[in-house]
C-alpha positions in Angstrom: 66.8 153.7 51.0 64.3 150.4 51.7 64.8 147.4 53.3 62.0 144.9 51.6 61.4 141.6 52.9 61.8 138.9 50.6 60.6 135.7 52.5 59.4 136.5 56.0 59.5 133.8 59.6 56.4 132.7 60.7 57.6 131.6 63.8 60.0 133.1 66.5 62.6 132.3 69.5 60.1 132.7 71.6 57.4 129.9 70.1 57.1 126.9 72.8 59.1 128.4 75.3 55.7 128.0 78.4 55.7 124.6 78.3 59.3 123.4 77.9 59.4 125.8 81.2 57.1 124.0 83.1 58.7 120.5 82.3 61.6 121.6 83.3 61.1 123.1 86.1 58.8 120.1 87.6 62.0 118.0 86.7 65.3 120.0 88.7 62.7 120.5 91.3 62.0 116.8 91.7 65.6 116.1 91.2 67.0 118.4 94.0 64.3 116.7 96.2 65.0 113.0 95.6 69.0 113.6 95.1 70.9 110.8 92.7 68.5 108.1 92.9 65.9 110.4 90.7 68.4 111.2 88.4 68.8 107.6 88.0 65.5 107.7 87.3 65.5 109.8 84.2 67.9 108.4 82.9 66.4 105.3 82.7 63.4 106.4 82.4 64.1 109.2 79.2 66.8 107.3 78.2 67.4 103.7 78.6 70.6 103.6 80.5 71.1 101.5 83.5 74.9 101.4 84.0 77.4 103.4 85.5 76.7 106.9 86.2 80.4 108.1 86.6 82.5 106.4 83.8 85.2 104.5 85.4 89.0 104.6 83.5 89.1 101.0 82.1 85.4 102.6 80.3 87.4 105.5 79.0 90.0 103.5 78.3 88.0 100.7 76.2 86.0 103.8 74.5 89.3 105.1 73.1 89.9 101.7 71.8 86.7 102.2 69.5 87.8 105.2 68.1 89.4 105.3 64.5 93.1 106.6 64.5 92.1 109.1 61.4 89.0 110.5 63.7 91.6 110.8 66.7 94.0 112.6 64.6 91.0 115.0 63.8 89.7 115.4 67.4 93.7 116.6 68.4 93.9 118.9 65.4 90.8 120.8 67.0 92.1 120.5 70.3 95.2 122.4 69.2 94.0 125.1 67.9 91.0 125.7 70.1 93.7 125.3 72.9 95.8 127.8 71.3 93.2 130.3 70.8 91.9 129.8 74.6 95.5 130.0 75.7 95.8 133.4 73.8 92.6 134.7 75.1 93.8 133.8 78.8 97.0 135.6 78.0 95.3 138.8 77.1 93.5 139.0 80.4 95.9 140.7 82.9 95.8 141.6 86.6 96.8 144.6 87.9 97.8 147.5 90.7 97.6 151.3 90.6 97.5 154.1 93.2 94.3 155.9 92.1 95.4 158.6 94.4 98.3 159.2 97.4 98.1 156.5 99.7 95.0 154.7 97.5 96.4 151.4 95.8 93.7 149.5 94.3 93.7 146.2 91.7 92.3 143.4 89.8 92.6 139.5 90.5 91.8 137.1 88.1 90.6 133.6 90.0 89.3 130.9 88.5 86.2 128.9 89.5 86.3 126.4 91.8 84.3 123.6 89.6 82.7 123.7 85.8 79.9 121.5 84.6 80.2 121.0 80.9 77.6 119.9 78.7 78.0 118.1 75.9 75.1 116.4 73.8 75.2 113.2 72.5 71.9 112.1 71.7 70.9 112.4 67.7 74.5 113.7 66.9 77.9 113.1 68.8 79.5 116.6 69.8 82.8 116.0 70.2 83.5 119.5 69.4 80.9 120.6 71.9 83.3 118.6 74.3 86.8 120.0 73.1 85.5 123.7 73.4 84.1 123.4 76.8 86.5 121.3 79.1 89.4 122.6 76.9 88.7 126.3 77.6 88.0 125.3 81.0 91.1 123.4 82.1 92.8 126.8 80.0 91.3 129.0 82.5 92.7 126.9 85.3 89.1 125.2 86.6 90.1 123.3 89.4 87.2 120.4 88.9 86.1 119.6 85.3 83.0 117.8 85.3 81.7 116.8 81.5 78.2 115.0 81.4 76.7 113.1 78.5 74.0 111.1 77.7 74.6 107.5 78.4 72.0 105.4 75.5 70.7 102.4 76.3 72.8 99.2 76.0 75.2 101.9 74.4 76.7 104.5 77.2 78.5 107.0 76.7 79.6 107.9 72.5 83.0 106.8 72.3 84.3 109.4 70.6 82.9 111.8 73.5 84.5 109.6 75.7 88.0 110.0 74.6 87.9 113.7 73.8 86.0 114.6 77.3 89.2 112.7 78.5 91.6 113.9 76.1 90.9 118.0 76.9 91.2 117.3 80.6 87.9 116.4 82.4 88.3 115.4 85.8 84.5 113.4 86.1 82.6 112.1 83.1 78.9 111.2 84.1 76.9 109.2 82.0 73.7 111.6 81.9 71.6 114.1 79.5 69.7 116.9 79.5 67.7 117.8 82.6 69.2 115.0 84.7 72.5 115.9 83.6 72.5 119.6 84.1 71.4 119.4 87.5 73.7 116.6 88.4 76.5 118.9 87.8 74.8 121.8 89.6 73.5 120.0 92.7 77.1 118.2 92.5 75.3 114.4 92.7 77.5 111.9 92.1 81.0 113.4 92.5 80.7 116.1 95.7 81.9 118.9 93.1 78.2 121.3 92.8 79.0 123.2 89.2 79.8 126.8 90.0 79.3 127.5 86.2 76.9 125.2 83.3 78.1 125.7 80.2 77.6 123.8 76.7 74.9 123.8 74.1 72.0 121.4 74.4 68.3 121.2 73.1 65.5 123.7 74.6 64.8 121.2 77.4 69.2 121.9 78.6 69.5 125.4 77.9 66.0 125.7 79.8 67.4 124.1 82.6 70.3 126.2 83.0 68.4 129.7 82.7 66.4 128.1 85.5 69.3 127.7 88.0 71.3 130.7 87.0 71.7 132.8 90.3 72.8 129.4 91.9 75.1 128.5 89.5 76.8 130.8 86.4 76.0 129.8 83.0 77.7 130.7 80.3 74.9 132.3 78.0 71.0 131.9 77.6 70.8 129.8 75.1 68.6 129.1 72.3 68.5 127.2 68.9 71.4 127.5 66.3 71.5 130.7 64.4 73.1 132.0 61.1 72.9 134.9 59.5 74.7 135.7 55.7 75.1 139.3 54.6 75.9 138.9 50.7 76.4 141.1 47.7 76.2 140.8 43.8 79.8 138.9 44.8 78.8 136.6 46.9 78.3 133.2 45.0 74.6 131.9 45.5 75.4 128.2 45.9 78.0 128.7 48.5 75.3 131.1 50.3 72.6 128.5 50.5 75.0 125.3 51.5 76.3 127.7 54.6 72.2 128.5 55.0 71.3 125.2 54.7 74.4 123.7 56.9 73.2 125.5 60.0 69.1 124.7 59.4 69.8 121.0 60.0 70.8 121.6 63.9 66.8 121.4 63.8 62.9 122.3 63.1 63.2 125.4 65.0 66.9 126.8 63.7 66.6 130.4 62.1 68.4 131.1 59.4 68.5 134.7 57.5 70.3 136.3 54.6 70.6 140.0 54.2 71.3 140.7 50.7 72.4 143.9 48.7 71.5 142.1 46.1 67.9 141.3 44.5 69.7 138.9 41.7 71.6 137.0 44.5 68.4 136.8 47.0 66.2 135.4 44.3 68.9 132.8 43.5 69.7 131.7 47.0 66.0 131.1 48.0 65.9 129.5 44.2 68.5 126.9 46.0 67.7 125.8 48.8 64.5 123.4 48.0 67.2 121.1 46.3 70.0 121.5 49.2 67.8 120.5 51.5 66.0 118.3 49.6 69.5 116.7 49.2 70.2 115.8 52.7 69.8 112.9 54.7 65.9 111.9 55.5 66.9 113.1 59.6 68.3 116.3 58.9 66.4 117.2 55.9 63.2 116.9 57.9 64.7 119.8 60.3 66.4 121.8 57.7 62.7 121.7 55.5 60.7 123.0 59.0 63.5 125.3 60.3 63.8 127.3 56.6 60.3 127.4 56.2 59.0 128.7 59.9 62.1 130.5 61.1 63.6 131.6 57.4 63.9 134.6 56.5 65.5 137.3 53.4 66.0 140.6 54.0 67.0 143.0 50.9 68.7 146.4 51.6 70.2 149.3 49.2 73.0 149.7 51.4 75.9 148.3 53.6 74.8 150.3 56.3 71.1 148.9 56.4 72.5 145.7 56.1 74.6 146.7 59.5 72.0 148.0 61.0 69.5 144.7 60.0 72.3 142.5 60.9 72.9 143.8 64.4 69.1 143.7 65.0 69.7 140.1 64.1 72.3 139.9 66.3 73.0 136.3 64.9 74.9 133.9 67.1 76.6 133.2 64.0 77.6 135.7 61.2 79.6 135.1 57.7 79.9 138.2 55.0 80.1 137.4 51.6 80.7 140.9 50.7 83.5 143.3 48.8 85.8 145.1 51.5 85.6 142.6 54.8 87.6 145.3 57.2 85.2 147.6 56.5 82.4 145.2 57.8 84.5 143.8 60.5 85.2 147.7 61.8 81.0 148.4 61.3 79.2 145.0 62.5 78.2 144.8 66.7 76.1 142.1 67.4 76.9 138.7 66.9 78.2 135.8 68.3 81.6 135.0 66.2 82.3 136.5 63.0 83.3 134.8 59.5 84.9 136.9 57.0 84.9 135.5 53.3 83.2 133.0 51.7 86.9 130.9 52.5 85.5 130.5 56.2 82.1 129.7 57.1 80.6 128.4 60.1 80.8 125.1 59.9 84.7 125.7 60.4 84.3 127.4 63.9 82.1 125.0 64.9 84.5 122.0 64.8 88.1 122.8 64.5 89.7 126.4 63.5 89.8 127.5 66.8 87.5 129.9 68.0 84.7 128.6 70.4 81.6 127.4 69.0 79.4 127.9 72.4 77.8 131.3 71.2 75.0 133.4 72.5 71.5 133.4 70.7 68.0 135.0 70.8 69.4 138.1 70.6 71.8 137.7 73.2 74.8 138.9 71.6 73.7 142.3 72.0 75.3 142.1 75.3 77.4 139.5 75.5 80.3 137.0 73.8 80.3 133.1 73.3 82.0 131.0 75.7 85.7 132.2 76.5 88.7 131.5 79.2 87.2 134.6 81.0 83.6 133.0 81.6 85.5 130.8 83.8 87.3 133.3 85.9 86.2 135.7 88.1 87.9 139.4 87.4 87.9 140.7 91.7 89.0 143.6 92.8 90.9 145.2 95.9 92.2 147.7 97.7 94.3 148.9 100.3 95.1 152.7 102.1 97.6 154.2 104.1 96.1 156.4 106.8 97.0 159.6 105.0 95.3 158.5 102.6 91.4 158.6 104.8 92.1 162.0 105.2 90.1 162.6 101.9 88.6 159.1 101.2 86.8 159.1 104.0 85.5 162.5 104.9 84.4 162.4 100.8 82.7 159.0 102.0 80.9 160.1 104.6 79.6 163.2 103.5 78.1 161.3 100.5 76.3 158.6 102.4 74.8 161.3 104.8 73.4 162.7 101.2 72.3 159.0 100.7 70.9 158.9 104.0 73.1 156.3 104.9 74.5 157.2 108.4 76.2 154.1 109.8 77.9 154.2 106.4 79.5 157.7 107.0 80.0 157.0 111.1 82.9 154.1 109.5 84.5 157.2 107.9 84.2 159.5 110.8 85.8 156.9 113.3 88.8 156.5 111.1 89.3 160.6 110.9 88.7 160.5 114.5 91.0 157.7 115.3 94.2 158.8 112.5 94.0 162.4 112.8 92.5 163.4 116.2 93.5 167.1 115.8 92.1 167.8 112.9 88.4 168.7 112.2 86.9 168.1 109.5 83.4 169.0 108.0 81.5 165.4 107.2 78.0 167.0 107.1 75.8 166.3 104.0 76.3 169.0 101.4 
């Protein structure tokens, strides 16, 4: 058993990452400092845009006047089902009570956030679906405040179309801003008196920078890094479908891995025989990203078996996954890390991103190793409690304060021994550290 490189990244996540750190920083620092008025600033500054910070309804109103009927009917068709799916999700999370022992009752809450900042970029491309799965899981989880943000251009504002489907999934405050400026808008709470308690949405390195920097004040939803796919394929697997879904994701930009895992030598060599003339057959934009992403961050990996392939895969851990491979349960039962899963070349990535349901805000840079994309329960704190009859301390708390005594912790065990003291004052019991 082997597992040969075919075509090997010369670059990594990592490449960059010092100096789009210190720019940011400098920036939410100088922000915080100077409050609205320098987030005016970059906005005009980085920008262009002069007008409006918070878009007023008649702006809203005027923006879904601009927007094609056929390209509504498409926004509410992803709306519903990634509604539907978030709805479902919220519906599996349950709270509950049990009596872990006589007298002991303890349970789970589930409470949602106070306020959300949602992100959603607007600058080369318009990501309306960016904006239908972030405010609509949101207002699923029950948020209370919704704040979207997106860059307003000049002479331009806001994209229409993000406009009326910010509006259309339920946000509460729409703020004409981007990246830096925008992010800590929503987490300083400038402009509408709402600080975020949770960032989330995609965004370029300079965004998702941002909002690793002010996690601990606020709760993001994942670190974030460029787009990711990753295609494990077999002798099945067609070759030209394989390298339009590799291709498909490479265009997000320069620095976008993309990686096939092959069981197949045949179907390797044909894929990376492909994809010169997809991307070659792109617009000028995104074929100038898809050229530098496939050739610094590319990469084809062949293994003899499915379970190298698992095993290269979840080192991967690819924000996005498809198989193009015989027997799909047994790789959905086998595969760990990833982001969201695609099953069959009938589905591919491209699908989850915009409208079949399942969120498209997905962890990266090996971060699926330990966590999910964006859900209803990243916007809901799971809180437990408990409560005790006095019979109950009889145990509880002579069990407590014997092991804090161990611990060393004696004003810890003292609140057990007043409460034996107090409940059952003719009863001695031995609290002393084993």
């Amino acid at each position: 058993m082997a597992v040969e490189y075919l075509k090997k990244a010369s670059r990594t996540a990592a490449t960059g990452e010092a100096d789009t750190r210190r720019v940011v920083a400098e920036m939410l620092a100088d922000i915080e400092a100077g409050g609205e008025g320098r987030a005016r600033h970059y906005a005009r500054e980085l920008d262009g845009w002069t007008g409006d910070i918070v878009v007023g309804r008649a702006a809203i109103e005027a923006a879904a006047s601009q927007v094609p009927q056929r390209l509504k009917d498409d926004i509410r068709f992803a709306h519903d089902r990634v509604r539907r799916f978030a709805e479902a999700q919220r519906a599996s999370l349950t709270e509950f009570e049990t009596e872990l022992s006589p007298g002991l009752f303890a349970g789970q809450r589930l409470i949602p956030v106070g306020t959300a900042g949602c992100y959603i970029p607007g600058g080369r491309y318009a990501h309306v679906a960016s904006a239908i799965m972030s405010v609509t899981t949101a207002r699923v989880a029950g948020v209370g405040h919704v704040v979207a943000c997106s860059v307003g251009q000049a002479g331009k504002g806001v994209n229409p179309a993000i406009l009326y489907t910010a509006d259309l999934c339920g946000a509460d405050t729409i703020l004409a801003l981007g990246g830096v400026q925008g992010i800590a808008a929503m987490a300083f709470g400038l402009f509408t008196g709402h600080p975020a308690d949770i960032l989330v949405g995609p965004g370029n390195r300079f965004v998702a920078e941002a909002k690793r920097l002010l996690f601990g004040r606020v709760g993001i939803d994942l670190f974030a890094g460029p787009t990711e796919i990753a295609v494990i394929a077999d002798a099945s697997a067609d070759p030209d479908i394989v390298a339009a879904d590799l291709v498909g994701q490479a265009e997000h930009g320069p620095d976008s891995p993309a990686w096939l895992i092959s069981l197949d030598r045949g179907l390797a060599e044909a894929v990376i025989a492909r994809m010169p003339g997809y991307i070659a057959a792109l617009p000028e934009i995104q074929r100038a990203a898809a050229t530098a992403a496939w050739a610094d961050y590319g990469e084809v990996v062949l293994c003899d078996t499915r379970e190298e392939a698992v095993a290269e895969s979840d080192r991967y851990a690819a924000e996005h996954l498809e198989v193009q491979a015989a027997d799909p349960d047994w790789w959905l039962a086998s595969l760990g890390n990833y982001g969201s899963l695609f099953l069959g070349e009938e589905t591919t990535v491209a699908f989850g991103d915009k409208c079949s349901g399942t969120n498209h805000i997905l962890p990266t840079k090996g971060a699926a190793r330990y966590t999910g994309g964006l859900s209803v329960g990243k916007f809901i704190k799971t809180v437990t409690w408990q409560r005790m009859t006095r019979e109950a301390n009889r145990d509880v708390a002579a069990v407590t304060a014997r092991i804090s005594r161990l611990e060393g912790m004696e004003a810890h065990a003292r609140t057990g021994d007043d409460r034996l003291r107090k409940y059952f004052p003719d009863t001695s019991f031995d609290t002393r550290a084993v």
